[in-house]
N, C-alpha and C positions, 0 to 999 in steps of 0.2 A: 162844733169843734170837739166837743166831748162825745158823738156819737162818734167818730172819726176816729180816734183813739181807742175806743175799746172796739172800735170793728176791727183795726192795726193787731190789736194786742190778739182779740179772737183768733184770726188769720196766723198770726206768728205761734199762738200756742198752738194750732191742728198740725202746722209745719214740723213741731218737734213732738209731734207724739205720732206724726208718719215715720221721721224721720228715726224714733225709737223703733216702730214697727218695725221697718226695710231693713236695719241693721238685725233684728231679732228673728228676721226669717232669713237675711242672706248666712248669718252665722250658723240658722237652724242646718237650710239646706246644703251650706257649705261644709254643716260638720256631718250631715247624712252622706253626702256626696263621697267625702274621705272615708266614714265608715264602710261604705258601699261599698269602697273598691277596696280597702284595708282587710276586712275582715269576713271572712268567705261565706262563714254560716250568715253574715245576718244579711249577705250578698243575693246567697242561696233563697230564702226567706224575702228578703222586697222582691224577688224575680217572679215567685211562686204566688204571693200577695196582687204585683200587677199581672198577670196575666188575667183577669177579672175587668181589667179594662177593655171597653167595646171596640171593635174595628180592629183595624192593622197594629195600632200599641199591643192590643192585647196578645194577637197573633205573635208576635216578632216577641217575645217574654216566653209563650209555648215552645217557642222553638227551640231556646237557649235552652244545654243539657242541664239535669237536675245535679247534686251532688254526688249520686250512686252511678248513674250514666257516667259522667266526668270522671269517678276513680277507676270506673271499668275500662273510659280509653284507656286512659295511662297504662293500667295492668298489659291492655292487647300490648301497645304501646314498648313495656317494660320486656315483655315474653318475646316479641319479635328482634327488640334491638340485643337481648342477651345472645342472640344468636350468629350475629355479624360478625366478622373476623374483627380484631383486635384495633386494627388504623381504623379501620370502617366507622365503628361504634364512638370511637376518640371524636373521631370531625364531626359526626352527628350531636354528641354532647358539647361539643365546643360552639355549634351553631344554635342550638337549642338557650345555651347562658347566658348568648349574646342579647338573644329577645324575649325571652323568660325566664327569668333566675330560680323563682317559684317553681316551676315546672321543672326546670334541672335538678332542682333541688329534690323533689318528690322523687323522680326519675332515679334518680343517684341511691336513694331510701328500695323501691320498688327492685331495681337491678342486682342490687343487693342480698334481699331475700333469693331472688330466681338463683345466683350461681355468687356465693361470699367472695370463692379463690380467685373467678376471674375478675371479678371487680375488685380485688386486690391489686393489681394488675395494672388495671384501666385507672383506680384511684391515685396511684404514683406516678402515670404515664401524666396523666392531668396537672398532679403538681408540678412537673416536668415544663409541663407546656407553661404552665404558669410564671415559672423562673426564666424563662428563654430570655428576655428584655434584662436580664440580671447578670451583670458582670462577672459575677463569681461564678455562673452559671454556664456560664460560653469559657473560661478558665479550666472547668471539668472538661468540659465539652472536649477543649482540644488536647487536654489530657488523656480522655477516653479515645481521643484520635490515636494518639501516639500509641498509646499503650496497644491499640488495635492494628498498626503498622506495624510496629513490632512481632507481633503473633505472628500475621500473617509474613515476616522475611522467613520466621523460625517454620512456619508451615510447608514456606515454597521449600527451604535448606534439607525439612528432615524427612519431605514426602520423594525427595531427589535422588534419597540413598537406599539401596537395595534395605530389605527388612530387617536381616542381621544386625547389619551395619547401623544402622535408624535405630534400635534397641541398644545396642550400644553405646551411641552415643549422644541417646534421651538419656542414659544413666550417670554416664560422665557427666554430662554437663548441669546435669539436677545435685549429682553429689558435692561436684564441686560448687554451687551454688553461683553458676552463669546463666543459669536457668528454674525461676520458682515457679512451685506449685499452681499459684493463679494462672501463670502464661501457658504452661500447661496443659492447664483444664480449658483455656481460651482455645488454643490449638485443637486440641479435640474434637470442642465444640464445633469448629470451621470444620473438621474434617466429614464427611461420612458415619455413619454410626457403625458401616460394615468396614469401613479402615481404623479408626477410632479401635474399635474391637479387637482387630488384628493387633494393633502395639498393646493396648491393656493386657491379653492374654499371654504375650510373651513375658511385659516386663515384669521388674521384679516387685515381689508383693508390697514391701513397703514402701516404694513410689506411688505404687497404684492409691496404696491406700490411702497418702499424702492427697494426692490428686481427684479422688470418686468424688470426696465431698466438697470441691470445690465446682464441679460440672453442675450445672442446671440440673434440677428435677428431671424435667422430660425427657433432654438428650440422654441423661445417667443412665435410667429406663429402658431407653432403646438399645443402647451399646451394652448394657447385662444381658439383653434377652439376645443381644446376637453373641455375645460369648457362651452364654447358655449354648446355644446353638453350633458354636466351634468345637465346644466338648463333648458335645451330642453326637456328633460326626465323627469326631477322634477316634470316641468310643466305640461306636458302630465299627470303625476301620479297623479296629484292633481286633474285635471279633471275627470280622470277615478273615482276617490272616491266619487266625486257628483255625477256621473253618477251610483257607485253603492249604494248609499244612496236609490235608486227608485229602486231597481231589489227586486225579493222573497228572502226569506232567503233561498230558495232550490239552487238556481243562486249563492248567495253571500257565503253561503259556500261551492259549487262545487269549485270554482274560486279563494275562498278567504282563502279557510279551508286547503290548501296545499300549499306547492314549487312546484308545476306541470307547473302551467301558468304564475307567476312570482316568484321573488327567493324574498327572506328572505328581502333585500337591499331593492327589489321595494316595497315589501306588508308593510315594516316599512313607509315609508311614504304614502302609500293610509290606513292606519291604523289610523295614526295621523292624517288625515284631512277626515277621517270619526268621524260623531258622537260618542259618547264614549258609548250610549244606544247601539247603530246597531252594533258597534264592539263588545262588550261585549256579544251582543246577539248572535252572529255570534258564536265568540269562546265559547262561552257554549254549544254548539251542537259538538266541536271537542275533540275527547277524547284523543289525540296523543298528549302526555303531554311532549313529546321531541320538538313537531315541537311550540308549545305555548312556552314554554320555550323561546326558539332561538328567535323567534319573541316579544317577552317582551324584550331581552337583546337589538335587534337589534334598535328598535322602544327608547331605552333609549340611543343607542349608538349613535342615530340620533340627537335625541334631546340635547345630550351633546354638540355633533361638531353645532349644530346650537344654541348652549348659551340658549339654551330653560328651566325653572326652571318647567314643567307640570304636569310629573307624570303620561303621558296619561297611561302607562302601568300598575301601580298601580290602577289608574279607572278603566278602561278596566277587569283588572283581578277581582276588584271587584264585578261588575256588573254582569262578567260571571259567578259567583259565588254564587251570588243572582239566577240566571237564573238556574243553576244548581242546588240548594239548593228547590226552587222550582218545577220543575220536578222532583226532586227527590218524594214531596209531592205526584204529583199527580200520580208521578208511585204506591204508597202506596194507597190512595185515588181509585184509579182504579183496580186496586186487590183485594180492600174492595167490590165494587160497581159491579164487578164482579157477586157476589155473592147474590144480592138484587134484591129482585122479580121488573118484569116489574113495576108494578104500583108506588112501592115504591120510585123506581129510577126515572121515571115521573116526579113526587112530587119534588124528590131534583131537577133536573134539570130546573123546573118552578119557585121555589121558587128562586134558584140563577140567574134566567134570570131578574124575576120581581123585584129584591132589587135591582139588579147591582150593590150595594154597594164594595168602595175599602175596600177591607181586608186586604192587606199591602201595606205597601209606603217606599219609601230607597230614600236617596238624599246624590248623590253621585256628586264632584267636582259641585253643585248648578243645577244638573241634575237630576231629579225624576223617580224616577222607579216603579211603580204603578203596581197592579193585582188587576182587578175588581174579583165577582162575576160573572159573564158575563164568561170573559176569564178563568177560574175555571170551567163552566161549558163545553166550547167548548174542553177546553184540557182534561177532563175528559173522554168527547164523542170519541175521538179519541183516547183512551186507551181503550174503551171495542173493543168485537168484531162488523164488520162491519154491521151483521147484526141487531145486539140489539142495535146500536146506529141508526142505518135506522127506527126502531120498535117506538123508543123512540121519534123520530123525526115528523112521522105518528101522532102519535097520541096527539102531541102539538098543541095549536090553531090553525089555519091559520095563521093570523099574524105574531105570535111568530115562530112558525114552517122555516117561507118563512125567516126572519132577521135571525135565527140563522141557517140553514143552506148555506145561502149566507156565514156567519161567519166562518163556518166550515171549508168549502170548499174555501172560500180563506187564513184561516187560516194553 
């Protein structure tokens, strides 16, 4: 009976000092376990320790990347995804957090370094996406609708109206404050950076300059560098007008007398900073009363967007019209003269060389438009035929002869 009892007791004491053990190595292993996957270095370190194990354990431990491997993915990893357009890169990091937070997290550190500004970016986009499930969130949301509706009636409204009119009444309705600076720059931004530029360059300074710094970086950039490029061209065309100031009128209406070699847009400003005599002269030799038309409105529609009060097209038209009105004479004049014996026609041609007096004068915006007797006589020459003006020529003085055919022939 008494060996029976301490056999009992034997047995029940090896029971609790297993049962101390199991506890002491499930708590061992169960807090290596946690360590293992907790904490990377000592993760790194048991991997590295078994791979020392024989057979297949040990293999399958070799194969697992080391800690310099594993930061090198990432890096490729990091350098590839900076690369991805902007949505791209978003849904990538949003699937990546769903199944490794660590690794996003790394990933977000890594993308970082490679480009700060665009994961500026990507970093707001993300909180973004974060709030979506958040009331106050989907609140903006259709705020930002609205306010996005809005832009886009005022864009359909002021892209509707010829360019004068749209400059006009971008300024009215900014001054009177039915339209602010933000919606503005909103508009803009919708537009083209080559239409965008068009109304920047018209309107007036201190709109614009209410408005630049409200436009996005990028787009802001692109619309300077095509205004850059409006004034660039301006410029160019204003030179080209001094330079055709000195060409023959054969040159200046080849070149100037059509939309062949520039359009409507450029000939309006090399029109306006040409002399209003040489325009005027110019367009009285073109008889395409569609293309003068278009270039009168154009050269007025210029002048309106640059606050100009001038008129030139009203001079211009003038002028041409005198010059017109004129030839018209001597088309008459030379169909008479036609007809008049050699010596007779002599006689007028001498007498009008020796007076050279002005026979009409026009003063038109404080500019004079004169025809001597002189020029009466050489446009006359140049309506007979080629012989009987060569005839008429002959037999003028020397002197007289040598001046007015120089005249002729550069006329």
């Amino acid at each position: 009976m008494i060996d029976n009892l301490q056999e009992i007791e034997k047995t029940s004491m090896f029971k609790k000092i297993l049962i101390v053990i199991m506890a002491f190595l499930f708590i061992t292993i169960t807090t290596i376990v946690i360590i293992y996957f907790t904490n990377e270095s000592f993760q790194y370190t048991t991997n590295n320790f078994l791979t020392l194990l024989p057979g297949s354990f040990g293999e399958h431990f070799k194969g697992l990347p080391t800690k310099v491997e594993k930061e090198n993915i990432k890096l490729q990893v990091a350098k590839y995804y900076i690369t991805l357009e902007d949505d791209r890169l978003l849904d990538k990091l949003l699937i990546i957090k769903g199944e490794d937070s660590d690794l996003y997290n790394d990933l977000l550190i890594l993308l970082s370094r490679e480009n700060p500004i665009k994961m500026k970016n990507i970093r707001e986009k993300l909180r973004i996406k974060e709030l979506e499930g958040n009331l106050l969130n989907r609140v903006l949301e259709e705020i930002d609708d609205e306010k996005q509706e809005i832009i886009s009636d005022y864009t359909k409204y002021y892209t509707s109206l010829k360019l004068p009119e749209a400059i006009s009444e971008l300024e009215r309705t900014f001054d009177n404050g039915e339209i602010k600076a933000e919606e503005l720059a909103g508009l803009f931004e919708n537009l083209s950076k080559e239409e965008s530029a068009k109304y920047l360059y018209y309107l007036n300074s201190n709109l614009v300059e209410n408005v630049k710094h409200k436009i996005k970086n990028n787009k802001l950039k692109d619309i300077e560098k095509e205004m850059e490029a409006l004034k660039s061209k301006e410029n160019h065309l204003k030179v080209l007008a001094k330079t055709y100031e000195e060409e023959s009128l054969k040159t200046q209406i080849e070149d100037l007398g059509k939309d062949n070699k520039f359009n409507l847009k450029d000939l309006a400003v090399i029109y306006t900073n040409i002399n209003i005599k040489t325009a005027g002269k110019i367009l009285s030799e073109i008889e395409d009363n569609e293309f003068t038309s278009s270039l009168y409105e154009e050269i007025n529609t210029l002048e309106t967007l640059n606050r100009e009060e001038v008129n030139t097209s009203t001079y211009i038209a003038e002028i041409a019209k005198i010059h017109r009105n004129y030839y018209d004479k001597v088309d008459e004049l030379g169909e008479i003269y036609k007809k008049v014996s050699l010596e007779e026609l002599v006689d007028v041609i001498e007498g009008m060389v020796i007076s050279n007096k002005i026979f009409k004068k026009h003063t038109i915006d404080s500019e004079e438009i004169t025809f001597t007797r002189e020029n009466l006589a050489i446009d006359i020459l140049k309506k007979l035929p080629y012989k009987r003006a060569a005839e008429i020529l002959e037999i003028l003085k020397v002197e007289r002869r040598i001046d007015l055919t120089q005249k002729f022939i550069l006329n």
